[in-house]
C-alpha positions as a LaTeX table, in Angstrom:
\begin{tabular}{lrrr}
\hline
Residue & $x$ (\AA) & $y$ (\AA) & $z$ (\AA) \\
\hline
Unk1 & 66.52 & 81.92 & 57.22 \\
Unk2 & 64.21 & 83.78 & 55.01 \\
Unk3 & 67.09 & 82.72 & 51.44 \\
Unk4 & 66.66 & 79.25 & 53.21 \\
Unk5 & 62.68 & 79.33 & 53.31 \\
Unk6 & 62.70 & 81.04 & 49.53 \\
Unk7 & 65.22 & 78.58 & 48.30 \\
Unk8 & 63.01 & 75.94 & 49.68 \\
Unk9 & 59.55 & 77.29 & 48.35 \\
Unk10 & 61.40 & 77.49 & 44.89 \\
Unk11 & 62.36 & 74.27 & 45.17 \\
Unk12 & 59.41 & 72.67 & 46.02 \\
Unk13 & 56.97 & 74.43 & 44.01 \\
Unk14 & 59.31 & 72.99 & 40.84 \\
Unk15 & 59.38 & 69.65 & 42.03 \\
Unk16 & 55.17 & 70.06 & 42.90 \\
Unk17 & 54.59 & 71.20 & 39.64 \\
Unk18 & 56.42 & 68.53 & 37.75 \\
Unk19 & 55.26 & 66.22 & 39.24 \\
Unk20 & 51.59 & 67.14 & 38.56 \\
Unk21 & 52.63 & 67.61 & 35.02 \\
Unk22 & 53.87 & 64.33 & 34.49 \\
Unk23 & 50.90 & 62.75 & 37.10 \\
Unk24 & 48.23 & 64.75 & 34.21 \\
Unk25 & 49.96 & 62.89 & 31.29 \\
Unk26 & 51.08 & 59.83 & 32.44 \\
Unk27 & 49.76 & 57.13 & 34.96 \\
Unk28 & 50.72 & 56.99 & 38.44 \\
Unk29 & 51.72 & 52.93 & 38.31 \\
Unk30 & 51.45 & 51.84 & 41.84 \\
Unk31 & 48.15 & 54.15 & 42.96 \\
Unk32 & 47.02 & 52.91 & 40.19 \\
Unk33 & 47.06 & 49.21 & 41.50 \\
Unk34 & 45.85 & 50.39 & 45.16 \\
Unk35 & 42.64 & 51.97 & 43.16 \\
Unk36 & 42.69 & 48.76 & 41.25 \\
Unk37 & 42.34 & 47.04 & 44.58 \\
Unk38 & 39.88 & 49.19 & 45.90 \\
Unk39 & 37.76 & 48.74 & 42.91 \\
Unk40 & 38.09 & 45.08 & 43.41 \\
Unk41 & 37.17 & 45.29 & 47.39 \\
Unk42 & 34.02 & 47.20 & 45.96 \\
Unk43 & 33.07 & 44.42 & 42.96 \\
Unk44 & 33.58 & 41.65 & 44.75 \\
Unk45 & 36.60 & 40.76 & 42.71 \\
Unk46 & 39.73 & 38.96 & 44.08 \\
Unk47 & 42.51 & 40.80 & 45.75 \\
Unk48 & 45.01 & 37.88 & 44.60 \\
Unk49 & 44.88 & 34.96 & 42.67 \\
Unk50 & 43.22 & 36.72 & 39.64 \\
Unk51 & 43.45 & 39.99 & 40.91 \\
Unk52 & 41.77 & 42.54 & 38.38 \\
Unk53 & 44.83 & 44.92 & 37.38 \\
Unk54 & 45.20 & 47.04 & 34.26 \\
Unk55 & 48.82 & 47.07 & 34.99 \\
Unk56 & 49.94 & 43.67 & 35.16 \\
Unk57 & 51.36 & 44.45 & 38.80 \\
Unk58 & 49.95 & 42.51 & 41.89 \\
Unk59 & 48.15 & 43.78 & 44.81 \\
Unk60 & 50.55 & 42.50 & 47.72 \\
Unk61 & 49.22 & 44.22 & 50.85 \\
Unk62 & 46.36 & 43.03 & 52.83 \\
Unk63 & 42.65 & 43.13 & 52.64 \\
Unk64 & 42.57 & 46.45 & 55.14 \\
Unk65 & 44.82 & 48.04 & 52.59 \\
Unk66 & 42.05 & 47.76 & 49.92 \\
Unk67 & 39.58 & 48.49 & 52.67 \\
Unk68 & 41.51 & 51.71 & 52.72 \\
Unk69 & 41.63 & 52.46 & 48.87 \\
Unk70 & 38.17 & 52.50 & 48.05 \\
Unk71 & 38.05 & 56.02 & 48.21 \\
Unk72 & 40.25 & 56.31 & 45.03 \\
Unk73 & 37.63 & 54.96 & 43.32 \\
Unk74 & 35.33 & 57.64 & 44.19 \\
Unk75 & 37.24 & 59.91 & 41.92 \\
Unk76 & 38.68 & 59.90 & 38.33 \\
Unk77 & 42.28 & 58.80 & 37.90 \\
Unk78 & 43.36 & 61.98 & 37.01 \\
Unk79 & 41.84 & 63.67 & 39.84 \\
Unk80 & 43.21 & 61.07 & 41.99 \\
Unk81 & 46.92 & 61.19 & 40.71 \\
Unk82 & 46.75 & 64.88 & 41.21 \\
Unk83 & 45.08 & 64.96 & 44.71 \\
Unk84 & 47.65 & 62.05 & 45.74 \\
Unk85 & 50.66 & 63.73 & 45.17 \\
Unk86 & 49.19 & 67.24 & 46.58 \\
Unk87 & 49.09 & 64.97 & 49.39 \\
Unk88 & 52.31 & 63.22 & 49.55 \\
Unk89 & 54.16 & 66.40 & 49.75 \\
Unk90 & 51.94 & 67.82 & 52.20 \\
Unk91 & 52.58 & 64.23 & 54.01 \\
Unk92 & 56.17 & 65.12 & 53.40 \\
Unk93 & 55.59 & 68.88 & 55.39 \\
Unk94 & 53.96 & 66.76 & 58.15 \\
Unk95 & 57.23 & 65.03 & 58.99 \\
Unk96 & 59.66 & 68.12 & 58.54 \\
Unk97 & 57.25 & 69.83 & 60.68 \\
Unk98 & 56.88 & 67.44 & 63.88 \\
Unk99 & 60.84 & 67.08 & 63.49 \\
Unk100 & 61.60 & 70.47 & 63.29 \\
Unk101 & 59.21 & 71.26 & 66.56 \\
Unk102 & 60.79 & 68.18 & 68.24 \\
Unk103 & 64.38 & 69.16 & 67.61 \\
Unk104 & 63.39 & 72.62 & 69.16 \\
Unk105 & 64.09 & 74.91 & 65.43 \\
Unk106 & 62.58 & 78.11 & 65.08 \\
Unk107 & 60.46 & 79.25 & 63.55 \\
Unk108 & 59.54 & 75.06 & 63.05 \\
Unk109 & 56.85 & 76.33 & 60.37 \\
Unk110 & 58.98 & 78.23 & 58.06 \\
Unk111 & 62.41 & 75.68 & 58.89 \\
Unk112 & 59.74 & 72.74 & 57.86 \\
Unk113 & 58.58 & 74.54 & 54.94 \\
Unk114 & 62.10 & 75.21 & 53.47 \\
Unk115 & 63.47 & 71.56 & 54.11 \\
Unk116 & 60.51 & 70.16 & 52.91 \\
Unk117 & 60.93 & 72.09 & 49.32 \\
Unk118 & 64.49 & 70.77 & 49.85 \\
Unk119 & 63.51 & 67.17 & 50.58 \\
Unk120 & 61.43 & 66.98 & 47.06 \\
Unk121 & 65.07 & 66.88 & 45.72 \\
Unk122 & 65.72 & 63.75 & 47.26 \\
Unk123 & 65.46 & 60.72 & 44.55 \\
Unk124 & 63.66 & 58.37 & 47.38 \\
Unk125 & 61.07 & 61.56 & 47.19 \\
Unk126 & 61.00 & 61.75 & 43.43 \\
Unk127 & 60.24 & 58.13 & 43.22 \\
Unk128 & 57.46 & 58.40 & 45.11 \\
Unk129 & 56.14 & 61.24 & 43.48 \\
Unk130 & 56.73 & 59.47 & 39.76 \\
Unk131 & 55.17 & 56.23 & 41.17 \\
Unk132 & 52.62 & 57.29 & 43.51 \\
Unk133 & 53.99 & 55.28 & 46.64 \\
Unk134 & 52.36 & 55.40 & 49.42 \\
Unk135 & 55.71 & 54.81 & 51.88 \\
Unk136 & 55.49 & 58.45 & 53.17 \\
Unk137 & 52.24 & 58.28 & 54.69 \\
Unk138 & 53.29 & 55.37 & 56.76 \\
Unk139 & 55.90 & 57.69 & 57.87 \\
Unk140 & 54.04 & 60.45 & 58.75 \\
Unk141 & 52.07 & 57.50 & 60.92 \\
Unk142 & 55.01 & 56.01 & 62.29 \\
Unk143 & 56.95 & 59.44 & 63.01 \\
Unk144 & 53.49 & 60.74 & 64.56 \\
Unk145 & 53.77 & 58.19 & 67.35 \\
Unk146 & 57.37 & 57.66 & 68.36 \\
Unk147 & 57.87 & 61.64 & 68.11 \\
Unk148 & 55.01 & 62.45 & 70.80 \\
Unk149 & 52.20 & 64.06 & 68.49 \\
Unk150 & 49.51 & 61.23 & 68.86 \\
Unk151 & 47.53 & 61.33 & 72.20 \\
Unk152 & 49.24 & 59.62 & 74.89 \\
Unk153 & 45.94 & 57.22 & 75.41 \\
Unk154 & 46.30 & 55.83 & 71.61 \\
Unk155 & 49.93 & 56.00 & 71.06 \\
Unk156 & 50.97 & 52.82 & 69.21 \\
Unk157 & 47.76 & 53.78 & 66.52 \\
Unk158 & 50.08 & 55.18 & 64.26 \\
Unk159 & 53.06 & 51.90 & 63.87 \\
Unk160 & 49.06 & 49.84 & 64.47 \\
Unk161 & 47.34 & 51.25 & 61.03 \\
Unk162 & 50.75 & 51.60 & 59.03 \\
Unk163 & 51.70 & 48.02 & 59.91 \\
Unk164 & 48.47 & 46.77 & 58.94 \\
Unk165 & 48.90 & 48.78 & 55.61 \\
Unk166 & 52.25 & 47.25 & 54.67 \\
Unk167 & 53.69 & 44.90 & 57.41 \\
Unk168 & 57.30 & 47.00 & 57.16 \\
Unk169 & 56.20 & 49.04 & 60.00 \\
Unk170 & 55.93 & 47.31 & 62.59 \\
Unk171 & 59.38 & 47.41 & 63.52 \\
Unk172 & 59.10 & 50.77 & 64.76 \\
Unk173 & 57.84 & 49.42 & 67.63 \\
Unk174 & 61.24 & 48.35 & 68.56 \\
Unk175 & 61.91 & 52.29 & 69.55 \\
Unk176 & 59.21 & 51.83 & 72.35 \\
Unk177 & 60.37 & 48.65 & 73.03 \\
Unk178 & 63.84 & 50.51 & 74.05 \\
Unk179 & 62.19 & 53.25 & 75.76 \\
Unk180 & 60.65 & 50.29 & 77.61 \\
Unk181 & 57.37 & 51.88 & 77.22 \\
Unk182 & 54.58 & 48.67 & 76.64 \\
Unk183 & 51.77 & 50.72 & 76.94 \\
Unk184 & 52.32 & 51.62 & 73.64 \\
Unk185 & 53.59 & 48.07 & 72.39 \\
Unk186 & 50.69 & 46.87 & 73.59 \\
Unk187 & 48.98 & 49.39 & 71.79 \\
Unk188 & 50.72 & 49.34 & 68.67 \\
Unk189 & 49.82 & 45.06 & 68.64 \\
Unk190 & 46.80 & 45.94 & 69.36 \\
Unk191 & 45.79 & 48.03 & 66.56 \\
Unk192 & 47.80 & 46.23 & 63.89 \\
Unk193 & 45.78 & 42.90 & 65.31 \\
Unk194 & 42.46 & 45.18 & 64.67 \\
Unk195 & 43.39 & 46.11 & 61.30 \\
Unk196 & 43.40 & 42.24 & 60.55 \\
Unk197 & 40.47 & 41.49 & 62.11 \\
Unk198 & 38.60 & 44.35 & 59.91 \\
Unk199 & 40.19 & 42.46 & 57.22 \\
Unk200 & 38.78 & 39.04 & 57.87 \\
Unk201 & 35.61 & 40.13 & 58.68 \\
Unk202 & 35.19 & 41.62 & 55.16 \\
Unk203 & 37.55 & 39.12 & 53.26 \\
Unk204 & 37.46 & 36.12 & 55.39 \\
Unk205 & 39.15 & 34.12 & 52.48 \\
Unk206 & 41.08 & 36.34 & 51.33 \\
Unk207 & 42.58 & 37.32 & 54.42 \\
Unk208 & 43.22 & 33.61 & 55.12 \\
Unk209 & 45.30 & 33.20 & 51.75 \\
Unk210 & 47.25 & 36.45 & 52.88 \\
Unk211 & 48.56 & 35.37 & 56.48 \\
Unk212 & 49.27 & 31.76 & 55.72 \\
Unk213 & 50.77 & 32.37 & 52.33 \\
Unk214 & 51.52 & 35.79 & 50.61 \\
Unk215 & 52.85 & 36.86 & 54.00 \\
Unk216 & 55.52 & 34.37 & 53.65 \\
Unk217 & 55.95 & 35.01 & 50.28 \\
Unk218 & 60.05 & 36.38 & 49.69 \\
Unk219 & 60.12 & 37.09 & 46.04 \\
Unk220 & 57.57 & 39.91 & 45.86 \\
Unk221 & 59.40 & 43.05 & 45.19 \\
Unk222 & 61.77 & 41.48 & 42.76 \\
Unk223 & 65.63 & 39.97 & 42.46 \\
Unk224 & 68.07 & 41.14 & 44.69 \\
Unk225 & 70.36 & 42.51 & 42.27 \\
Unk226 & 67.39 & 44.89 & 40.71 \\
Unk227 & 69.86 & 48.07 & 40.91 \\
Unk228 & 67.41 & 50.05 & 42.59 \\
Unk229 & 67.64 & 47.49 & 45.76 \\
Unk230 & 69.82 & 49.51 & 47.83 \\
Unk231 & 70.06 & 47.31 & 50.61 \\
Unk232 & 73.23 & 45.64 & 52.09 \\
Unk233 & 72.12 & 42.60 & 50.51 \\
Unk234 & 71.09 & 44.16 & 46.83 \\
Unk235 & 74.44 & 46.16 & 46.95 \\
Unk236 & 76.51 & 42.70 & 47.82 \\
Unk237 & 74.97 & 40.93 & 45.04 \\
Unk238 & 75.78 & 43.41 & 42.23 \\
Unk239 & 79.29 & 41.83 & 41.22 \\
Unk240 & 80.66 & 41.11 & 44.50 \\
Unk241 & 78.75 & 37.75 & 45.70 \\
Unk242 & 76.28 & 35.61 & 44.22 \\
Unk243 & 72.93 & 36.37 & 44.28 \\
Unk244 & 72.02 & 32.95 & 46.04 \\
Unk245 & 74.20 & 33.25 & 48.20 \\
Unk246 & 72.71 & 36.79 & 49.49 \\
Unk247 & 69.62 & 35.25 & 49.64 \\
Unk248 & 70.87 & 32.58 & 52.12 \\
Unk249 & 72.30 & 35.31 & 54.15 \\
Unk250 & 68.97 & 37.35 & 54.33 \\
Unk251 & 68.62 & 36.62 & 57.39 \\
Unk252 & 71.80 & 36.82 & 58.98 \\
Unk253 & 71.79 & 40.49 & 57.62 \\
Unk254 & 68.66 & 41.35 & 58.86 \\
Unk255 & 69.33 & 40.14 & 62.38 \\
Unk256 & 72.58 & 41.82 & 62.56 \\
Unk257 & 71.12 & 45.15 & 61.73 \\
Unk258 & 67.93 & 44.80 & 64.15 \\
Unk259 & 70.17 & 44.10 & 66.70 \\
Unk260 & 72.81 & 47.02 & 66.03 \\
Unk261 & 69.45 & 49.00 & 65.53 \\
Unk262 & 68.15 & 48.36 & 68.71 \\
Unk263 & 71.46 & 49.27 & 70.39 \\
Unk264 & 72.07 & 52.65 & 68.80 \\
Unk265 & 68.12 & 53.31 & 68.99 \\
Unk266 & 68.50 & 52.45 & 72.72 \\
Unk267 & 71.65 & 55.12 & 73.23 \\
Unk268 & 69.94 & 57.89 & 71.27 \\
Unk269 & 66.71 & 57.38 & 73.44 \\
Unk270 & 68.78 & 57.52 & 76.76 \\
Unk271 & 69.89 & 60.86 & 75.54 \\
Unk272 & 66.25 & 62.43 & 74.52 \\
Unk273 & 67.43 & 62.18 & 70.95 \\
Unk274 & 64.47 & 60.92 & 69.19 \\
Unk275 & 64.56 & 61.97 & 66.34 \\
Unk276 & 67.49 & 60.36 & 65.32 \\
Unk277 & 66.66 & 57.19 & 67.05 \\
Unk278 & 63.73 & 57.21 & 64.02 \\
Unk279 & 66.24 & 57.80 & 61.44 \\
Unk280 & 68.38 & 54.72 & 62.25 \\
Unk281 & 65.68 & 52.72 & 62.76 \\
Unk282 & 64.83 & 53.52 & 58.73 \\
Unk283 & 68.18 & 53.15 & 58.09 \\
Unk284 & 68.23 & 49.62 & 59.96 \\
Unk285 & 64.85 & 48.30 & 57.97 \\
Unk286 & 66.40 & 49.63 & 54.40 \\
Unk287 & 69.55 & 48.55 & 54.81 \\
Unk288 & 68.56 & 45.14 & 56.33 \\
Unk289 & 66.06 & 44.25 & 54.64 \\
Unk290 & 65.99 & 41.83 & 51.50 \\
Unk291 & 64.94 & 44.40 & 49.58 \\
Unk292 & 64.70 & 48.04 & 49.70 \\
Unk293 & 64.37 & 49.82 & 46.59 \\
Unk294 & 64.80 & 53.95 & 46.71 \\
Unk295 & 61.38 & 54.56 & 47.39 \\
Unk296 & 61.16 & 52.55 & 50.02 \\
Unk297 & 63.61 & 54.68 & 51.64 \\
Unk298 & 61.52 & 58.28 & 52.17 \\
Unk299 & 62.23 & 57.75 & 55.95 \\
Unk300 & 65.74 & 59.77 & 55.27 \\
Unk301 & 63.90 & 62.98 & 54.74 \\
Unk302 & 64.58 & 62.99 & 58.39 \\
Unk303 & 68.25 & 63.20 & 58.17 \\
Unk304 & 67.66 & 67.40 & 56.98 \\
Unk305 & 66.80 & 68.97 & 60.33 \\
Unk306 & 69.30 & 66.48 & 61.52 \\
Unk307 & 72.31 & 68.86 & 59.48 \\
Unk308 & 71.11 & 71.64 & 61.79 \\
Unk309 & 71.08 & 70.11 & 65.03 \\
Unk310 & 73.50 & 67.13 & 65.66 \\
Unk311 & 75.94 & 68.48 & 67.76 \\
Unk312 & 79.02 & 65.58 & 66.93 \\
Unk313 & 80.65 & 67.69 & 63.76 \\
Unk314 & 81.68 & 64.01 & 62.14 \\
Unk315 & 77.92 & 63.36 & 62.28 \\
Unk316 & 76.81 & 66.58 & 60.47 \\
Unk317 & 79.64 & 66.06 & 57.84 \\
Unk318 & 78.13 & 62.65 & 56.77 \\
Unk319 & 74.49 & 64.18 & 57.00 \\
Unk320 & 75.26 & 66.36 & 54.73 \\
Unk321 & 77.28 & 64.47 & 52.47 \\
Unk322 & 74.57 & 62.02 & 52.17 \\
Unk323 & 71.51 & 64.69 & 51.68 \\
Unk324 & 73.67 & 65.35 & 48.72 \\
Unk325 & 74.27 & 62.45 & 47.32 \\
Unk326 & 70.90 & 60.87 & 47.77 \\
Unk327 & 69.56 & 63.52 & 45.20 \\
Unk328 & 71.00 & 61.74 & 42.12 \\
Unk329 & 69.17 & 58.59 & 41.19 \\
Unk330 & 72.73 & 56.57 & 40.43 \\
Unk331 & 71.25 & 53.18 & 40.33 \\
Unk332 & 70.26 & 54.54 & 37.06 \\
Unk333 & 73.32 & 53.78 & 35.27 \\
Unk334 & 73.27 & 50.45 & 35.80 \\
Unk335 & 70.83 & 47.78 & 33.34 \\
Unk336 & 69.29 & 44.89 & 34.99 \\
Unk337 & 70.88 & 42.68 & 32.70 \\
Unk338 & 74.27 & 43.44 & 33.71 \\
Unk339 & 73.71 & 44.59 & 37.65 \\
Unk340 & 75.44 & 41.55 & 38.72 \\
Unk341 & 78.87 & 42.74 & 36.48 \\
Unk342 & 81.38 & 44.63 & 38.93 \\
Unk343 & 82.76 & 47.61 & 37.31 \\
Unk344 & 84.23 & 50.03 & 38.87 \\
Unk345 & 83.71 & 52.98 & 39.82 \\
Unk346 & 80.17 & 52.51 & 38.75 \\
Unk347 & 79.44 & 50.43 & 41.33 \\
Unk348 & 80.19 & 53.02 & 43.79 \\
Unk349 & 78.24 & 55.52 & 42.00 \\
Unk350 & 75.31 & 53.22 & 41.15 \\
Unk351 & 74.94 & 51.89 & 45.13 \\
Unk352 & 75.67 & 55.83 & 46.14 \\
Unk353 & 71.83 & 55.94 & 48.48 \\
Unk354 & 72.76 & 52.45 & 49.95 \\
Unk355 & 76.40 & 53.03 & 50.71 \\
Unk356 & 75.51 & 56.53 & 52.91 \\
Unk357 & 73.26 & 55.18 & 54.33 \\
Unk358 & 75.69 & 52.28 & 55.76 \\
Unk359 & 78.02 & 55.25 & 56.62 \\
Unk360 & 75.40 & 57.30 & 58.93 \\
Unk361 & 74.63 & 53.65 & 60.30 \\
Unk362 & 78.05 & 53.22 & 60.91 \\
Unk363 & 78.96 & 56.63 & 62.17 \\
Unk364 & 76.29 & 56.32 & 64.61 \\
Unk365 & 77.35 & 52.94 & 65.78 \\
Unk366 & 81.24 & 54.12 & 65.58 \\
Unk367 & 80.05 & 56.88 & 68.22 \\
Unk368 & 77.36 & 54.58 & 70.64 \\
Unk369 & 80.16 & 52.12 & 70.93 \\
Unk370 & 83.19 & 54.98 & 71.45 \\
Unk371 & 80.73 & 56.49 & 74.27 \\
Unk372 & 81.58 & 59.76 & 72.02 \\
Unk373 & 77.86 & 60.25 & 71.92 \\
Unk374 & 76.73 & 63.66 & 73.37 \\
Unk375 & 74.01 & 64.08 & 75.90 \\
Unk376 & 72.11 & 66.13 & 73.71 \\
Unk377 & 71.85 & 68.08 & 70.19 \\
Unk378 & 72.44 & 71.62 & 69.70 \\
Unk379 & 68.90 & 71.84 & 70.18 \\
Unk380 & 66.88 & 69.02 & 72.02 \\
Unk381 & 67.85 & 69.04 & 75.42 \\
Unk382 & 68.67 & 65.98 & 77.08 \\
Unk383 & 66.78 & 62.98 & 79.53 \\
Unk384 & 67.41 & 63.90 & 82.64 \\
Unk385 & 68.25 & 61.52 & 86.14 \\
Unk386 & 67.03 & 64.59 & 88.16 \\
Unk387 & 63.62 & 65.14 & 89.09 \\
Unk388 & 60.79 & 67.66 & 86.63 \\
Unk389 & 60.47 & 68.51 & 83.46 \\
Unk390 & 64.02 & 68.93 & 81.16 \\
Unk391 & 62.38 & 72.59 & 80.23 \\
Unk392 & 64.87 & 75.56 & 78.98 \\
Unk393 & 62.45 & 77.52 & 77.94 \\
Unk394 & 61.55 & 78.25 & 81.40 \\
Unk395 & 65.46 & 79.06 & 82.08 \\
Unk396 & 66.42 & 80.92 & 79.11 \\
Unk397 & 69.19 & 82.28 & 80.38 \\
Unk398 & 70.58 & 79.07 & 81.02 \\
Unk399 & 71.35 & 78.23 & 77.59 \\
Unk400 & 71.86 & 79.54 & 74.60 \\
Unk401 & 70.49 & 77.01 & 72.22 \\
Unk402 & 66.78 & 77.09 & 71.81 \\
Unk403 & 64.79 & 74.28 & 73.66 \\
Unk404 & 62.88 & 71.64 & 72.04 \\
Unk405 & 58.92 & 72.14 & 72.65 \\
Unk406 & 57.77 & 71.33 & 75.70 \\
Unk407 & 54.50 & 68.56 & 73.70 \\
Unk408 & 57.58 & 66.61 & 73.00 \\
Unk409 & 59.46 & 66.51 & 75.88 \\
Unk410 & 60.43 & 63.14 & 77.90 \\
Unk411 & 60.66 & 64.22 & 81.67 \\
Unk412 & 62.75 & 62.05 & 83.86 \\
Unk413 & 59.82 & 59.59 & 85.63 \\
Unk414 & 58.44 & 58.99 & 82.32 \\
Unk415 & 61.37 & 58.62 & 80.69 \\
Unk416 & 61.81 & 55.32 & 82.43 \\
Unk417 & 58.60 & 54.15 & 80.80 \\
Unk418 & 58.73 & 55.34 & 77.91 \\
Unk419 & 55.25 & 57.74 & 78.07 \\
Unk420 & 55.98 & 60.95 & 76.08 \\
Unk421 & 54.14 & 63.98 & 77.52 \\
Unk422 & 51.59 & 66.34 & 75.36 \\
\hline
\end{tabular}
């Protein structure tokens, strides 16, 4: 542990410091455009149609979003590129810490620490470093909630305020919705309806023009083919089907991975394995989604702890394969102009992030369906039918693994609603 934790630091503190060396030379495109918006939420300016931006990019979240990036105007841009990639990496810590202390590692600190220098090697991680994205603090919301570390009385805040950031999250809810808990649906429509509201009552027209037409709005992010896209759909329509024809099947593909979402979300969470419910419920919105470019995929920082704790051996093998490969940005080697030319084998190498993540996907599915899926990890103990608490800790001689902490812990009553304890 302590080569793992130095290895990590090392690691980290490179990745840190380049990318505050490049974030003090260059600009920071895409916080640029949220303090663009903010600036514009403070002027009076339009958040759309004539939107203000020095970049040439659009503003295409909604009014709360601006709301929310005001305070980038409050310092200079270099100050703000700085502070926000201090604070996407300590966003990134957040996450590696709740699911180290969920999956029951120890020490979680110094495991968290070590995979989160680790994770900065990821190219979904560099990407949002280089652009400034703001996709990992909607994860840190999202994995806040359906891990167990927001209070049990507001749980469903976190998927709420993310959702009402950038609409993606919302389907998060669909892991309480399998854990049948609608306290916290409730909650999370609840909040995401609030963060509207806000938005109307400060941009009435603004807000109008959002939800009745840049909400519907399918060319945003770009063509399907861009090579980044790593989506089923982006990878399909680089040289093996037309482009319009993916589109047509958008939907098809997303419905076919909600639903195999739900199902291998639902068999993890009947098994107390939350942790990787989350992870193939990212996988399911990347994958599935029209388009999903590498930063959009941060959500598979999750799949490090996972290499220490999945107990299925196949499942570890493609974990690991896939932290591995995800470090090289292989979409790279492929122009625009010629994504939609099949060549092989840079095909393979350029949809490398999209293709394992479709074999974790798989592999999960392959093992829900097989009813090869263990009861537990080799750390987070399982649901129980019995009565009390699942708590090891308070048996330690009943097992050798190392329990997962009792904040997180599902006990079997709640379990059937869906309420995780504190």
């Amino acid at each position: 542990m302590p080569l793992l934790l130095l290895l990590g630091a090392v690691l980290g503190a490179l990745n840190l410091g380049q990318s505050l060396f490049f974030a003090a030379h260059e600009t920071l495109l895409d916080v640029g455009v949220f303090r663009d918006a903010g600036a514009a939420f403070v002027n009076g300016d339009p958040l759309y149609e004539g939107f203000p931006t020095r970049s040439g990019f659009a503003f295409i979240y909604p009014p709360f979003a601006a709301l929310l990036f005001v305070p980038l105007t409050w310092v200079s841009e270099l100050t703000m590129d700085i502070l926000w990639n201090c604070s996407i990496v300590a966003a990134l810590f957040g996450i590696m810490a709740m699911a180290c202390h969920r999956l029951g590692l120890r020490p979680w600190w110094a495991w968290a620490a070590a995979l989160t220098g680790f994770a900065t090697c990821l190219d979904t991680m560099s990407s949002n470093l280089y652009y400034g994205q703001i996709n990992i603090f909607l994860v840190l919301l999202v994995a806040a909630d359906v891990l167990g570390y927001t209070p049990k009385a507001v749980r469903g805040i976190g998927i709420g305020i993310a959702a009402g950031i950038k609409l993606t999250p919302a389907a998060y809810g669909v892991i309480f919705l399998v854990r049948k808990d609608w306290w916290s649906v409730a909650r999370s429509a609840g909040f995401f309806l609030l963060t509207a509201v806000i938005g109307f009552i400060f941009r009435p027209r603004e807000s109008l023009y959002f939800w009745t037409e840049e909400f519907f709005a399918t060319d945003r992010g770009g063509d399907v083919y861009y090579p980044p896209n790593q989506g089923l759909g982006g990878m399909l329509s680089r040289g093996l089907v037309d482009a319009g024809v993916v589109e047509k099947l958008a939907p098809v593909i997303l419905i076919l991975f909600a639903a195999a979402s739900i199902f291998i979300a639902y068999r993890l969470e009947q098994r107390g394995r939350s942790v990787e419910a989350l992870l193939i419920v990212v996988l399911g919105i990347s994958l599935g989604g029209p388009f999903a470019v590498s930063h959009h995929w941060v959500g598979i920082v999750l799949a490090l702890p996972l290499i220490f704790t999945v107990k299925e051996q196949g499942l570890r093998f493609l974990l690991a394969v896939a932290a591995g490969a995800w470090i090289v940005p292989g979409y790279e080697l492929v122009a625009e102009e010629k994504a939609q030319e099949f060549a092989w084998p840079l095909w393979f190498n350029s949809n490398i992030i999209g293709l394992m993540g479709l074999a974790i996907f798989v592999g999960y599915l392959i093992f829900c369906f097989g009813g090869r899926l263990s009861a537990d990890t080799l750390s987070e103990p399982p649901h129980e039918d019995g009565g009390g608490d699942t708590d090891r800790s308070a048996h330690p001689g009943a097992d050798h693994r190392p329990s997962r902490p009792a904040a997180a812990e599902v006990d079997a009553k709640d379990s059937r609603t869906g309420e995780l304890h504190r």
